[in-house]
VEXSEVEX-464717 format. One record per residue: residue in one letter; x, y, z of N, C-alpha, C in turn. Coordinates in pm, whole numbers, plus 50000, padded with zeros to 5 digits. Example, Ala and Ser with C-alpha at 12.3 -4.5 7.8 and 13.67 -1.06 7.14 Angstrom:
<nodes>
A513194943150780512304955050780513204967050780/S512854977550708513674989450714512905000350787/
</nodes>
This chain:
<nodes>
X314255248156333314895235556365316415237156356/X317155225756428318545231456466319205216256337/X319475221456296320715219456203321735204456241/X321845195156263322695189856269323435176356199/X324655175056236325365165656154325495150456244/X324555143856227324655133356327325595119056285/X327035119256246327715110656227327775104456372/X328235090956335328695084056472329055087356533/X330245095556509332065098756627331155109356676/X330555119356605330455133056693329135129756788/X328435118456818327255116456863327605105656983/X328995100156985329335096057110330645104757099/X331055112457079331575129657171330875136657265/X329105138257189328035143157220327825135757373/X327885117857384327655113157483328395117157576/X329595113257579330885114957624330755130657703/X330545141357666330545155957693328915155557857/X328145147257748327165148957868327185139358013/X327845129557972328555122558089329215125958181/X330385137958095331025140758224330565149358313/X329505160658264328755173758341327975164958440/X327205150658365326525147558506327015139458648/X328315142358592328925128558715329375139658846/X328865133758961329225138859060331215138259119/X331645132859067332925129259094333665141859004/X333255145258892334155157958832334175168158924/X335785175358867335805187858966336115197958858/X334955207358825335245212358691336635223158728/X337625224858619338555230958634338085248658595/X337905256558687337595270858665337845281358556/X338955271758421339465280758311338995276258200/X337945266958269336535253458134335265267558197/X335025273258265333555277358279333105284158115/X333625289858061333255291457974332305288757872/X332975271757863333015262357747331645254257854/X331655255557942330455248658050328935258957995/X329655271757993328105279857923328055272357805/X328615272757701328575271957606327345255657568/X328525242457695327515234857666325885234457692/X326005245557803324465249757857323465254557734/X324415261157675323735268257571323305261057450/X323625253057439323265240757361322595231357386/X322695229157519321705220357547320295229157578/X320445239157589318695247157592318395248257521/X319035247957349318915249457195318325231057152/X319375221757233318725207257221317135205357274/X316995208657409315955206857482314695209757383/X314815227857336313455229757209313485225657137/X314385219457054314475210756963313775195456965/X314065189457087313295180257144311905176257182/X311745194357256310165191157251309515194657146/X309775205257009309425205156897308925193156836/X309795183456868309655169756833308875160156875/X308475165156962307685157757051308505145057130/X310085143957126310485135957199310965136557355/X310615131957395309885131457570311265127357648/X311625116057614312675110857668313985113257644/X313975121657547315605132057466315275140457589/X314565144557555313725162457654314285158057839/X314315147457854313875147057952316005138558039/X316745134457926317925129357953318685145857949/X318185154357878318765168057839318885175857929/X317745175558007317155180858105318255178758202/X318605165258267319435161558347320975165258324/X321605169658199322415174958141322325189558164/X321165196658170321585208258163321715211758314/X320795205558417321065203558574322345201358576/X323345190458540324545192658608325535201158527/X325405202158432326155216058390326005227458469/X324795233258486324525243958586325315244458678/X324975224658771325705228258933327445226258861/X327705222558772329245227458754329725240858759/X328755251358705329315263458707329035269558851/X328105266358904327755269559040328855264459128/X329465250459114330685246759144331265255759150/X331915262759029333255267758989332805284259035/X331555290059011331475304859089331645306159280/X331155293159311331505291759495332955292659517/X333435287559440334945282759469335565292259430/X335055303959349336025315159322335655325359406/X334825329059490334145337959581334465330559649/X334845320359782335595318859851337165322359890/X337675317759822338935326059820339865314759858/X341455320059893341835301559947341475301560079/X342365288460113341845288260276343255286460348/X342945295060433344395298360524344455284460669/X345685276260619345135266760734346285269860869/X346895281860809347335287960953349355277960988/X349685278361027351575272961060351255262261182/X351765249061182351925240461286352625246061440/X352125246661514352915249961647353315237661736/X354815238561772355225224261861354645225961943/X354395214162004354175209562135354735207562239/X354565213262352355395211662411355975200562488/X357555205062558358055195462595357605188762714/X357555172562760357255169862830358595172962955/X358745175763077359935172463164359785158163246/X360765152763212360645141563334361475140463443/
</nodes>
């Protein structure tokens, strides 16, 4: 069993952290992937913990947490194997004569 300190503040931090991995509107910043394993890694340590417990509906909000954490890092590995994007120099147009 995993160990924890369930005061208030650190249990809406806890919320707070899993909120932002699942929101489609974040754009994770590529020098967080790290700290994105890290929350992965905790939440797969939460998840057995959960079903140890037999709680279904922890198991199952966790679950959805560890899905968008994933597509965050999947985010941030596309976007570094792309590379930038060259959108190339404006060319005038030409002149009309009248």
């Amino acid at each position: 069993m995993i160990a924890r300190d369930y005061d208030q503040q650190s249990s809406q931090a806890a919320k707070f952290r899993e909120a932002c991995v699942r929101c489609s509107l974040l754009r994770p910043d590529p020098a967080q992937r790290g700290r994105l394993v890290e929350i992965c890694d905790n939440l797969l340590d939460r998840i057995s913990e959960a079903e140890h417990e037999g709680w279904l509906g922890e198991t199952e909000g966790l679950r959805v947490s560890l899905a968008g954490a994933e597509s965050k890092i999947g985010q941030i590995d596309s976007a570094a194997s792309s590379g930038p994007v060259l959108l190339g120099l404006p060319t005038p147009r030409p002149t009309r004569q009248r």
